[in-house]
C-alpha positions as CSV (number, residue, x, y, z in Angstrom):
1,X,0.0,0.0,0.0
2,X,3.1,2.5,0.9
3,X,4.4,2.1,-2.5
4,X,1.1,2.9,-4.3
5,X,0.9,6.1,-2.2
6,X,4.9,6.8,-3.3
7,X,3.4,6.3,-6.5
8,X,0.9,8.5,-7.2
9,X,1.8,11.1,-4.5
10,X,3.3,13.3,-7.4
11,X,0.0,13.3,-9.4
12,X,-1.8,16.3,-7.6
13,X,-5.2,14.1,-7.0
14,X,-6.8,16.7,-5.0
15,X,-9.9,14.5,-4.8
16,X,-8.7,11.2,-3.5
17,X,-6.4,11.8,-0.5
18,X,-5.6,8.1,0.6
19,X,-3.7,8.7,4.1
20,X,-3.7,7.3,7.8
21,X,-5.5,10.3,8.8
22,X,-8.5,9.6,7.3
23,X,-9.0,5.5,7.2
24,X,-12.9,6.3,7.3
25,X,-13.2,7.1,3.7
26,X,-11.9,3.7,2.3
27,X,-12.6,0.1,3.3
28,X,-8.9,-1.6,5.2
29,X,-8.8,-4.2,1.9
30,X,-5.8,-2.4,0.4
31,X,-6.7,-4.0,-2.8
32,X,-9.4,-1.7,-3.0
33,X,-7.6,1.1,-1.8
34,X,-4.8,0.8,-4.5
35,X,-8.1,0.0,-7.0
36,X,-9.2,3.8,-6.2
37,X,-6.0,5.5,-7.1
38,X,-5.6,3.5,-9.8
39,X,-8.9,4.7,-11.3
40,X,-8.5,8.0,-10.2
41,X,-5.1,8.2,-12.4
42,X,-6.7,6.9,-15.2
43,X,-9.4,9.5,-14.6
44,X,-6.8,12.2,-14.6
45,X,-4.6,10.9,-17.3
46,X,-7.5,10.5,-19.7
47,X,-6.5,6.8,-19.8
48,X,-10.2,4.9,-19.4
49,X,-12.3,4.9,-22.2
50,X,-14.8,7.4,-21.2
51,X,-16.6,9.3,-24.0
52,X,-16.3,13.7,-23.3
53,X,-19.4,15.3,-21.6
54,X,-21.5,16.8,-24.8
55,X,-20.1,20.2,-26.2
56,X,-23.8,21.6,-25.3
57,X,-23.9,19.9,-21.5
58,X,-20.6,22.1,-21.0
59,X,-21.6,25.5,-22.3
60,X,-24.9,25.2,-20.7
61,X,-23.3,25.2,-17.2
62,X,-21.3,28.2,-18.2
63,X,-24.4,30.1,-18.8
64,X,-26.0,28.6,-15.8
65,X,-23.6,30.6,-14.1
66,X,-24.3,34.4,-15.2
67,X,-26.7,36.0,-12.3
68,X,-29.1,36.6,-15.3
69,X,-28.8,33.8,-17.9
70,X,-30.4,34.3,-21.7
71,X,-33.5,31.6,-22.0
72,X,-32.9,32.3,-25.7
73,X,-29.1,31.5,-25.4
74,X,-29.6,28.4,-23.7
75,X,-32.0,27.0,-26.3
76,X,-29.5,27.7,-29.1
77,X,-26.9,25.9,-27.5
78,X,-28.5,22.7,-26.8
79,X,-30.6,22.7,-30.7
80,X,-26.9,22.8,-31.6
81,X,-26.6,19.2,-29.9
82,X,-29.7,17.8,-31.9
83,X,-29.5,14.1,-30.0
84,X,-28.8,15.9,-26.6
85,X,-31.9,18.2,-27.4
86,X,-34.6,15.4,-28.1
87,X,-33.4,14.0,-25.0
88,X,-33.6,16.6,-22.5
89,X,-36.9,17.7,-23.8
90,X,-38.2,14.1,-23.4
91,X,-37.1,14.3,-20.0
92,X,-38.9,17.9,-19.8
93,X,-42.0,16.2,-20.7
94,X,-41.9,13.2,-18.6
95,X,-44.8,12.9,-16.1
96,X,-41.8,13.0,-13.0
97,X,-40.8,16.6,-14.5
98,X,-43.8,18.6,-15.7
99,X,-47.7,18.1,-15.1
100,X,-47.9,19.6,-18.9
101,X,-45.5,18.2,-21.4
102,X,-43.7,21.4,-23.0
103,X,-44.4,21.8,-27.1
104,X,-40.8,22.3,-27.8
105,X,-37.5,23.4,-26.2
106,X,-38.5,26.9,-25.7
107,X,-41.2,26.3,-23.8
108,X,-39.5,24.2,-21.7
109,X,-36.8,26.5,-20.9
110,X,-40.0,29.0,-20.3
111,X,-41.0,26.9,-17.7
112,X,-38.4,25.0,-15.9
113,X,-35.5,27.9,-16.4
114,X,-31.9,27.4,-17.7
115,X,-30.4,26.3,-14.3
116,X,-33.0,23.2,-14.4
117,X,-32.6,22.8,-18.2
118,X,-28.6,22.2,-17.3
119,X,-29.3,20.1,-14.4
120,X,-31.3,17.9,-17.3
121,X,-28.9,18.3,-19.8
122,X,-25.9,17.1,-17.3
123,X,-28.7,14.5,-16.3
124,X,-29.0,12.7,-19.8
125,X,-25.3,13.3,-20.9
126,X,-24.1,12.0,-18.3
127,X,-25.8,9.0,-19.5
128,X,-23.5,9.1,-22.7
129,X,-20.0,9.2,-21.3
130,X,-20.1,5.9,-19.3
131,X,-19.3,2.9,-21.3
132,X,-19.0,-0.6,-19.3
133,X,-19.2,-3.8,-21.8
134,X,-20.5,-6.6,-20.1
135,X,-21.9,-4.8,-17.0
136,X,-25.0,-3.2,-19.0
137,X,-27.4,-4.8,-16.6
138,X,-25.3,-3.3,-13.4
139,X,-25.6,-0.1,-15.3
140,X,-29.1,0.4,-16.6
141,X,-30.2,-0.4,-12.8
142,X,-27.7,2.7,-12.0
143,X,-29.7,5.1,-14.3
144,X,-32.9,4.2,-13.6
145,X,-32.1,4.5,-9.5
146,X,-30.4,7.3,-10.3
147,X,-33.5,9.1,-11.9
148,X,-35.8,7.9,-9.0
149,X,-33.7,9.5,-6.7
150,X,-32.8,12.7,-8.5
151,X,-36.8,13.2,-9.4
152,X,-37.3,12.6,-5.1
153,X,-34.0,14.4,-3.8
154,X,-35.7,18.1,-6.1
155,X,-38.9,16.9,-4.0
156,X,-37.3,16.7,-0.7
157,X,-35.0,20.0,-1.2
158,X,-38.4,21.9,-1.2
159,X,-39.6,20.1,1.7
160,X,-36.8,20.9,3.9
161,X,-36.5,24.2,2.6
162,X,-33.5,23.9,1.3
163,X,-32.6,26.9,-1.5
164,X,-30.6,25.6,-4.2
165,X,-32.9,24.6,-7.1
166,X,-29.9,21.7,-7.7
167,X,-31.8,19.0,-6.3
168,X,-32.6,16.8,-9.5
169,X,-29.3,17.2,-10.5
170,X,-27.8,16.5,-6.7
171,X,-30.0,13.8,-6.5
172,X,-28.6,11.9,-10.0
173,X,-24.9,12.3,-9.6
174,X,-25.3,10.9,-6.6
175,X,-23.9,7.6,-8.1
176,X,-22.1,8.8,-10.6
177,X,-19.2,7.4,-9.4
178,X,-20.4,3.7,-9.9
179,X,-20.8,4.3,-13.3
180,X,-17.0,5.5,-13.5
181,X,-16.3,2.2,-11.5
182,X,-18.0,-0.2,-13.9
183,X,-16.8,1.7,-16.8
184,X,-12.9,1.2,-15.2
185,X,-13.9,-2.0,-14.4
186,X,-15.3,-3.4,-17.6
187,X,-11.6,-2.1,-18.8
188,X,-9.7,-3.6,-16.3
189,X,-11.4,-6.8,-16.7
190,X,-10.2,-7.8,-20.2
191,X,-6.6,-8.3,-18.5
192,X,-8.0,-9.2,-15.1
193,X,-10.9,-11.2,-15.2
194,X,-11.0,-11.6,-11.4
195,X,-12.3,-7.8,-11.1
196,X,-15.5,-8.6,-12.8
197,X,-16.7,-11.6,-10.6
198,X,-19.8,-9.8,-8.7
199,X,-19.1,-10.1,-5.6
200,X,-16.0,-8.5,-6.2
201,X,-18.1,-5.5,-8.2
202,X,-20.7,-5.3,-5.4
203,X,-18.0,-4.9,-2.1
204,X,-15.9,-2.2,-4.2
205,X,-19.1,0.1,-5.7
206,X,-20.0,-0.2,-1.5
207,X,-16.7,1.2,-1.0
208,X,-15.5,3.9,-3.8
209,X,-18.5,4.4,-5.5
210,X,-19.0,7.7,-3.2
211,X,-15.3,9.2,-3.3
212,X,-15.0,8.2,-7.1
213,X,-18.3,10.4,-7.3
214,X,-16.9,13.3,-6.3
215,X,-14.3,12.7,-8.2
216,X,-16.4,12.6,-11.3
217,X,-18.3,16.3,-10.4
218,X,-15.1,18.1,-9.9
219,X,-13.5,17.2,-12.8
220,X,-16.9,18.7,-14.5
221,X,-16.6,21.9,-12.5
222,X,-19.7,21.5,-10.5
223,X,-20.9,22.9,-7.6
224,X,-19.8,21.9,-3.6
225,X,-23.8,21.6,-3.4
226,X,-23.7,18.4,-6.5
227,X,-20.1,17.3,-4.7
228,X,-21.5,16.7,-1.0
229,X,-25.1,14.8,-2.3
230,X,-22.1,11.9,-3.9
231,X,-19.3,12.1,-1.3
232,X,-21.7,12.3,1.6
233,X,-25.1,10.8,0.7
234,X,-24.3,7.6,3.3
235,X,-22.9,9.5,6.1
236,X,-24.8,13.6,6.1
237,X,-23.0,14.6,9.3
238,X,-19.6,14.3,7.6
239,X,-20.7,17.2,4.8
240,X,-20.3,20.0,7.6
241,X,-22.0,23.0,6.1
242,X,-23.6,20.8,3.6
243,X,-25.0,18.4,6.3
244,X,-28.7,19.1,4.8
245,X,-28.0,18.5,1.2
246,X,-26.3,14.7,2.2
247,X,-29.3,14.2,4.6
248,X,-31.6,14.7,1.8
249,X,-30.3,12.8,-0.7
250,X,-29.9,10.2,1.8
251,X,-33.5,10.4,2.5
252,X,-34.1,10.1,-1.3
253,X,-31.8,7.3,-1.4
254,X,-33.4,5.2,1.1
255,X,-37.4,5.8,-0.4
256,X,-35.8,4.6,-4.1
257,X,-34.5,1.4,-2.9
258,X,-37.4,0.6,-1.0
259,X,-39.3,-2.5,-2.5
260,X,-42.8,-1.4,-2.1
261,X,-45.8,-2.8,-3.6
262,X,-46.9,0.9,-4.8
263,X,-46.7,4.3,-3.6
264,X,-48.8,4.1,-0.4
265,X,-46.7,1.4,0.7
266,X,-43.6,3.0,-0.3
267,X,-45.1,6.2,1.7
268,X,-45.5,3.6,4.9
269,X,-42.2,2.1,4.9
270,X,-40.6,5.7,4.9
271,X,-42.5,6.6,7.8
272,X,-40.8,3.8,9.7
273,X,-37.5,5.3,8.7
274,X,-35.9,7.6,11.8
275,X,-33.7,9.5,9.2
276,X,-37.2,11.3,7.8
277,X,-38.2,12.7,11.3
278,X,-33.9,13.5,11.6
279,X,-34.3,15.9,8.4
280,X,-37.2,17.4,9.8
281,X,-39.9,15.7,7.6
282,X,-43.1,13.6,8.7
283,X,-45.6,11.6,7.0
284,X,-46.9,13.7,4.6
285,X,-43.7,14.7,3.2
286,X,-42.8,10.8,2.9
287,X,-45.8,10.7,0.7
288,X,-45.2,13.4,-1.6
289,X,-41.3,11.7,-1.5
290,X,-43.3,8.3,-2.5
291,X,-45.4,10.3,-5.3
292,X,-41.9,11.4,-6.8
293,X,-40.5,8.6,-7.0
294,X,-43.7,6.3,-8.2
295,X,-43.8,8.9,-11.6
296,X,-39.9,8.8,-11.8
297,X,-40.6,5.3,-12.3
298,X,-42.7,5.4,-14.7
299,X,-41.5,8.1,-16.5
């Protein structure tokens, strides 16, 4: 393990900081440790085969960031990404995102605004830059939860009051960084078929798939907000400052993987969850939470 850390230490990974000081982060198996920085220098050294974030995606988040963004501007930019466009307005008009489907892109802009027409944008390219051969199954599960929970995190934001209007997109990056571990994997496994056995797949997504998220966002230039819902999402009262944002993706976390037998059931289950009543919510918020997610999964 000491000579992977004399390694790498020269590689300025300001993300993954693997040290004795903080042996919470990763898992003791130092296979899995030295599997992280491995990934993480591929990452940086544009090594794994990972397809480049949309041209649109990209200048979308720059105009997200003028105090006053142009609706008009943002429109022409993602009509210049004709795939990327369809897309994102089929995800405008999806049940889980409007209650009436927008005619076009402009209308959708209209109505949802340019910082939500990013956070759906990032939403479906991220989508495109993830390739994992051989673990499709692992990864269509990933988007679809992933949606659920990005469709329930936006619900729970308003519920707890919280003010950024990131919550969709907090919500489905918050496993981004599986999807960068199956994609490294899937890679990996060509020379090493050992790293695709699923047991193997299942204990290391448990144990990177957070860090390795966060790794993902800031290499896209997103916001601490997006950051703390991956790094933090299974332990809220490590995110400091961003305690809230954790605890509600957490919360949104939970209601997605619950196996209910419909909405009200789904609402139930919540109710018997002592994280809700931590984050301030009660009963009828773990309904509306269920209602999220039952249109997310059927959108």
């Amino acid at each position: 393990m000491e000579a992977a850390k004399r390694r790498y230490r020269d590689l300025e990974v300001k993300t993954f900081v693997i040290d004795d000081d903080e042996p919470e982060s990763w898992s003791p198996e130092q296979f899995k440790q030295e599997l992280g920085i491995r990934i993480i220098h591929d990452l940086r050294q544009g090594t794994l085969e990972l397809r480049p974030l949309p041209d649109a995606a990209l200048r979308l988040a720059d105009l997200a960031r003028d105090p006053d963004p142009s609706i008009d501007d943002a429109v022409a930019v993602l009509e210049r990404d004709p795939a990327l466009a369809s897309r994102v307005l089929k995800l405008a008009a999806s049940p889980a995102m409007s209650r009436r489907p927008p005619a076009d892109l402009s209308q959708a802009a209209l109505t949802v605004g340019v910082h939500q027409l990013r956070d759906m944008a990032f939403a479906v390219a991220s989508g495109r830059v993830f390739r994992a051969p051989g673990l499709d199954d692992e990864v269509q599960q990933e988007h679809l939860h992933s949606f659920q929970v990005g469709v329930a995190t936006a619900e729970v934001f308003k519920r707890m009051g919280i003010g950024s209007k990131q919550g969709f997109l907090v919500g489905m990056l918050h496993d981004i960084g599986a999807l960068l571990l199956y994609s490294a994997l899937s890679q990996y496994g060509r020379e090493s078929p050992e790293l695709l056995k699923p047991e193997f797949i299942a204990r290391a997504r448990q144990t990177l798939h957070a860090a390795l998220g966060e790794a993902v966002i800031r290499s896209w230039g997103l916001s601490e907000t997006v950051r703390a819902g991956a790094r933090y999402h299974h332990h809220p009262s490590d995110a400091g400052a961003l305690s809230q944002v954790a605890q509600a993706v957490s919360v949104a976390d939970y209601a997605a993987k619950l196996e209910a037998a419909g909405e009200n059931d789904r609402a139930a289950q919540l109710c018997q969850h002592a994280p809700l009543y931590a984050a301030g919510l009660n009963a009828s918020d773990a309904a509306a939470i269920a209602t999220a997610i039952d249109s997310a999964s059927g959108a």
